[in-house]
C-alpha positions, 0 to 999 in steps of 0.5 A: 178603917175597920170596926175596932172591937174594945177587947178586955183583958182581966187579970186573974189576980190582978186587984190593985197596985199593991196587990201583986209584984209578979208578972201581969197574970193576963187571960182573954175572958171576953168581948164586948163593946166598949159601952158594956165593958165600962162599969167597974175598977175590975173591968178598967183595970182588965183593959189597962193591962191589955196594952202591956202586951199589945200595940208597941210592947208587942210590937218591940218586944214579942220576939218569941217567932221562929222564923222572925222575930219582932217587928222592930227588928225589921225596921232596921233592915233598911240599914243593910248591915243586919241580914235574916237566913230566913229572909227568902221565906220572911220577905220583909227582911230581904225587901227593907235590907235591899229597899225594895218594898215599893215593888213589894207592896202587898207582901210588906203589909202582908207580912209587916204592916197589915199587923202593926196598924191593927193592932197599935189602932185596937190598943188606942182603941182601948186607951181611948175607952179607958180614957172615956170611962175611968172618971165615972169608976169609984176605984183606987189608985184611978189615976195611976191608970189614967195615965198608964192609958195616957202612956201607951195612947201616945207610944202606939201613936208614937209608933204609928207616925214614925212607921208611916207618917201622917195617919187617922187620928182617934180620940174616941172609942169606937162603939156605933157607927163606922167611921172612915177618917182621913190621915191626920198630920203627923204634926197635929197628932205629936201636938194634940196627943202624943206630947200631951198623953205623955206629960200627963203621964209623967205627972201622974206615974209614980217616980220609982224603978220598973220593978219596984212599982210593980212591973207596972210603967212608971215615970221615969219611962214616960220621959224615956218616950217623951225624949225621944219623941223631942229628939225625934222633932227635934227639940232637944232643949225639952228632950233635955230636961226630961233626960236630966231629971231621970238621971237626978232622981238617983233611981238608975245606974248602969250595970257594973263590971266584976270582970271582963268575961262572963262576970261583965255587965253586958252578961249580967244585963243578958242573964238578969232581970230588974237590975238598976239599969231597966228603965222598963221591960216586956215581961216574960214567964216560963209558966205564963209567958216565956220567950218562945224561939228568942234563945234559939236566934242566938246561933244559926241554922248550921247549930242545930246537931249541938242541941236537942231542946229546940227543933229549930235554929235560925239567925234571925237578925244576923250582924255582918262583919262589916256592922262589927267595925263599929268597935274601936279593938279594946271595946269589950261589948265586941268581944267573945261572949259579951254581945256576940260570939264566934263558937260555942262548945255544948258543955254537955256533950263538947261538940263546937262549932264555929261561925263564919260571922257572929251570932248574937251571944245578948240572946242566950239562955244557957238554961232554956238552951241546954235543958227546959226549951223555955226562955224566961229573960225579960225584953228591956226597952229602955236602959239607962245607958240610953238615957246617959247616951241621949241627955249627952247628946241633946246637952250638946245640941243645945250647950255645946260640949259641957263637962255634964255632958261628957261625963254623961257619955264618959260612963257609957264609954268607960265600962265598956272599955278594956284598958282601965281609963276610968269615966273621968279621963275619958270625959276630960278627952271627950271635952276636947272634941267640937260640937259636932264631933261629940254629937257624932261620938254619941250617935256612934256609941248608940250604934256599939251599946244597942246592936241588938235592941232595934234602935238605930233606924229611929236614929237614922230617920231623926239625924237624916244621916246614915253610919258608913262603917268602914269595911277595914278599919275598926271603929271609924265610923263617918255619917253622911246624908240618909238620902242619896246614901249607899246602905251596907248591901249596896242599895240607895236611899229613896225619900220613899224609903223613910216610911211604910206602905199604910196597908192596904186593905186598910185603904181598900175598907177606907175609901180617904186613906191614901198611900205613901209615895212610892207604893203601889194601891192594890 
């Protein structure tokens, strides 16, 4: 693997906890190795706020491209139901939809991983300095950073393992000599780091909402990642107890409802940042940091006349119209104007247009849309309607179908429906259901509440099991083994398909990195 240089990122006037309650103010002032970068509270607190928008969150949550948005987004091509207009120039899309990235090695990494393993491995680099060094600093609120360091070393690893399975395992930062180490298995890292980091980190960040510690990560969104490394290992018992004390701790609840139309959560969620259900989100500024091309990729390539701010238009992450029979009919999330839409009129000069499949309404911007080109809307990772789908879930793997857990799933079901049953009817139906039968109703709803966050390919690789939506009858889902299955645009799942070719020139700089069966060396 290549030299990492520690990059410190010093926030202009970023001092302390309390000090600030606004957007991580972050600007590039230097490069140093990392011995020379350790000597003062400023200088820790400059590398701790450089994975904010590094590694993961960058990886999730940047999508300001025009032609693409984040890398996350391509990980759920393999599922075959999403599709890019730009594929055709954004390889990557067509080869993870159609499962064709073995014959494509070069331009995935090219295009997809070269990007993921240098910039997750730079931003463990750095936690690992922090960790290194932050004991010997006289600062304030030291182990609040600590942990922070603690969080985003296991998220960036986190993401790695899941990305491309057993991978070098770095502790240390790296200030002399090069070192060339071997893939590490994925068990030692979720055993030795990931899970250790994020205990720790959930001991150490303060119990408190995402804006209300001021935009910084906090413990209720360590659980988030630590129940997911559990379910994803398996382990829902301990998934469990994490999920179950974010829920008690009374912090969080699911946006409401004041009508069925504009006024509805999902548009509040659309349109507002730090609302009750953020668990944490990628913060964005229209002075510092604003969304880029996001509120554009909520049309097509064909809306572009409609406007005058954006120079381009493209649908990004287009959902099928097969992917739309996830929705039961009276599902409001599947109506007009709620997570999709099929038209738009410019309010300003009454053209419309209509589109043959949906666009995705959860990305508009109506201000930077119509007038100041400058998307502002937060990216929120965790909501708490994944914490309310994912604690029903693992209740039910380990207990069985308890009333807890469907009044769990109850909440998330009942405000997305649109014929009044309230949360405790729907839980007395759902407690009905067996075991599997339940389990299954959560991995469905996972599908219908997170279309557009990047999540269902996690579920996939967790269950082994693929979602074959019907292609006539709204809302039938069945679940069948991953491997061997069809995906929505007719290709079969490979073993091979489940992980990413390491890059290569990664392996071409470390001569003991070896690579993923099925992809190809050079």
């Amino acid at each position: 693997m290549k030299k990492i240089l520690t990059i410190a990122v010093l926030g202009a006037t970023l001092a302390g906890f309390t000090a600030c309650d606004s957007f991580l103010d972050e600007e590039p002032r230097s490069e140093m190795t990392s011995v020379a970068f350790n000597q003062t509270a400023a200088q820790m607190i400059g590398q701790v706020n450089y994975l904010y928008r590094n590694g993961v969150p960058d990886k999730i949550g940047n999508n300001t491209g025009a032609y693409r948005i984040s890398s996350a987004s391509v990980t759920c091509m393999p599922l075959g139901y999403f599709t890019s207009e730009f594929e055709g120039q954004e390889s990557d899309y067509q080869y993870a939809r159609l499962l064709t990235r073995q014959s494509h090695t070069q331009s995935t990494c090219t295009y997809q991983t070269d990007d993921v393993w240098e910039t997750c491995y730079k931003a463990i680099n750095i936690a690992n300095s922090v960790l290194k060094y932050i004991d010997g600093i006289d600062m304030t609120n030291q182990a609040q950073y600590k942990a922070e360091a603690q969080f985003f070393r296991a998220w960036n690893y986190f993401y790695l393992v899941k990305m491309f399975g057993d991978v070098p395992l770095h502790t240390e930062p790296t200030e002399g000599e090069v070192t060339y180490p071997e893939r590490t298995s994925a068990e030692t890292i979720y055993t030795s780091v990931i899970i250790p980091d994020l205990t720790a980190a959930v001991e150490n960040l303060p119990a408190s909402t995402f804006a209300g510690n001021s935009h910084r990560v906090t413990k209720a969104a360590a659980q988030m990642v630590l129940a997911n490394v559990y379910m994803m290992r398996g382990d829902y018992a301990n998934a469990a107890t994490q999920l179950r004390d974010i829920i008690s701790s009374g912090l969080f609840s699911l946006t409401t409802n004041d009508d069925l139309a504009l006024n509805s959560a999902y548009n509040k969620l659309r349109e507002n940042d730090d609302l009750p259900e953020v668990i944490y989100a990628y913060e964005y500024d229209g002075a510092i940091s604003n969304t880029g091309n996001l509120p554009t990729h909520a049309f097509n390539q064909a809306s572009g006349p409609l406007f005058d701010t954006y120079s381009l238009w493209v649908n990004v992450y287009g959902v099928s119209n097969r992917f739309m029979n996830i929705y039961d009919e009276d599902d409001l999330r599947a109506q007009p104007n709620q997570f999709f839409h099929w038209s738009y009129t410019n309010p300003n000069t009454g053209q419309s247009i209509t589109y043959e499949s949906p666009c995705n309404w959860y990305w508009y911007d109506e201000t930077a849309v119509l007038e100041t080109a400058q998307g502002t809307k937060d990216w929120n990772f965790f909501r708490y309607a994944e914490t309310l789908l994912s604690a029903a879930e693992c209740i039910a793997q380990t207990e069985g179908v308890t009333a807890e857990a469907a009044g769990y799933l109850a909440q998330v079901k009942a405000r997305a429906n649109m014929e009044g049953e309230d949360a405790g009817t729907i839980a007395a139906t759902l407690q009905g259901m067996g075991q599997q039968a339940f389990i299954e109703e959560c991995w469905k709803e996972r599908l219908r509440e997170f279309p557009l966050e990047f999540k269902a390919w996690d579920d996939c690789v967790r269950t082994m099991k693929f979602p074959n939506i019907s292609t006539t009858t709204p809302g039938e889902i069945t679940f069948v083994d991953l491997i061997g299955a069809t995906n929505g645009s007719g290709a079969t799942f490979k073993e091979s398909d489940l992980l990413w070719p390491i890059p290569i020139n990664e392996i071409q700089r470390n001569p003991n990195l070896t690579q993923n069966d099925g992809y190809s060396l050079q």
